[in-house]
N, C-alpha and C positions, 0 to 999 in steps of 0.2 A: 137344552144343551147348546144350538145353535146363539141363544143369546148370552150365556156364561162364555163360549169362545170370542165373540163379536166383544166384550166388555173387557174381558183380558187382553184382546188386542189393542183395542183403543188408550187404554190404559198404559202398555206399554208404547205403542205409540206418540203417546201424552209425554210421557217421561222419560222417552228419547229426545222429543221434538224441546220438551223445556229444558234438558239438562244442556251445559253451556257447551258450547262446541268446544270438542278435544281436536278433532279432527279439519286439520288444514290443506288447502291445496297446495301449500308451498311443503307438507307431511309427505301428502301425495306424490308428489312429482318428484321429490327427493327419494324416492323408492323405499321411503320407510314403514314401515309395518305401523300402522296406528294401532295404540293400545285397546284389549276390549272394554265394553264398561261393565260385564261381571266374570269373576275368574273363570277358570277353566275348574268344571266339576260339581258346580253351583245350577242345583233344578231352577230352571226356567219356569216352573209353574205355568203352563201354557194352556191346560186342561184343554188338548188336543184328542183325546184317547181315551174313551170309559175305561178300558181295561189297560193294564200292561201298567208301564214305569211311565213315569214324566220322561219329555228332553233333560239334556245334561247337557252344559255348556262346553261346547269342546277349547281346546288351544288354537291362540290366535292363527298358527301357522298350519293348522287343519283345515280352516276356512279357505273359500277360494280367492284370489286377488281382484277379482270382480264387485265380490261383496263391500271390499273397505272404496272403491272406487265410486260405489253406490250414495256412502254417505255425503258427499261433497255433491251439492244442489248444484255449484256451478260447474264442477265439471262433466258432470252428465248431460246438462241443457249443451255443452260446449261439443263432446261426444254424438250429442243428436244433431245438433246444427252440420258438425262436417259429417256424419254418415246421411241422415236424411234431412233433406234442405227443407223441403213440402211439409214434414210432421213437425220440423221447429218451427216451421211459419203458422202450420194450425192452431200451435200450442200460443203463438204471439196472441195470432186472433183473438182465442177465443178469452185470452183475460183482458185484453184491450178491450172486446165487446161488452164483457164480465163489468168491468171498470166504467165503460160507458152508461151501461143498464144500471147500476148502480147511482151512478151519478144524476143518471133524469131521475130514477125514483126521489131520492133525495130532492130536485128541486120542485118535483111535484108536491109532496109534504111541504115544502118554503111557501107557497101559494096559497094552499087552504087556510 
């Protein structure tokens, strides 16, 4: 069960993450309601629940305005930087370290 949830998610994951960004921060900050990308009404297939009903997609303006602020990568990083300074600088770290380690592995394979 646990791995039919884990694959659905990734899945859509997948297919939010490739589909072309609708959503802008100049959408954003203009205070306008980003469109969903499936209607309102339409099962999410989420295979959340042995029993009972799937999700049902609700109306954009049922969702909370937190959720469409979500989807914009920079203004969250932006959001964390002015609330907490220390967890945006963890966050710097650890893909500069991320990017480092990466890179010596790389030059140690250029050697052999």
């Amino acid at each position: 069960m646990f791995r039919n949830i884990i694959k659905s998610t990734a899945t859509i994951r997948r297919s939010i993450i490739n589909k072309p960004a609708s959503f802008s921060t100049s959408t954003i900050l203009k205070n306008e309601v980003p469109k969903s990308s499936c209607p309102a009404g339409t099962v999410l297939n989420l295979k959340v629940r042995q029993r009972g009903d799937e999700p049902v997609a609700l109306e954009d303006s049922e969702y909370p305005e937190w959720l469409w602020k979500m989807l914009d990568p920079e203004l969250v990083r932006e959001e964390i930087k002015n609330e907490d300074f220390m967890r945006w600088r963890k966050i710097q770290l650890r893909k500069a370290n991320a990017k480092r380690i990466k890179q010596n592995n790389f030059m140690e394979t250029m050697k052999k």
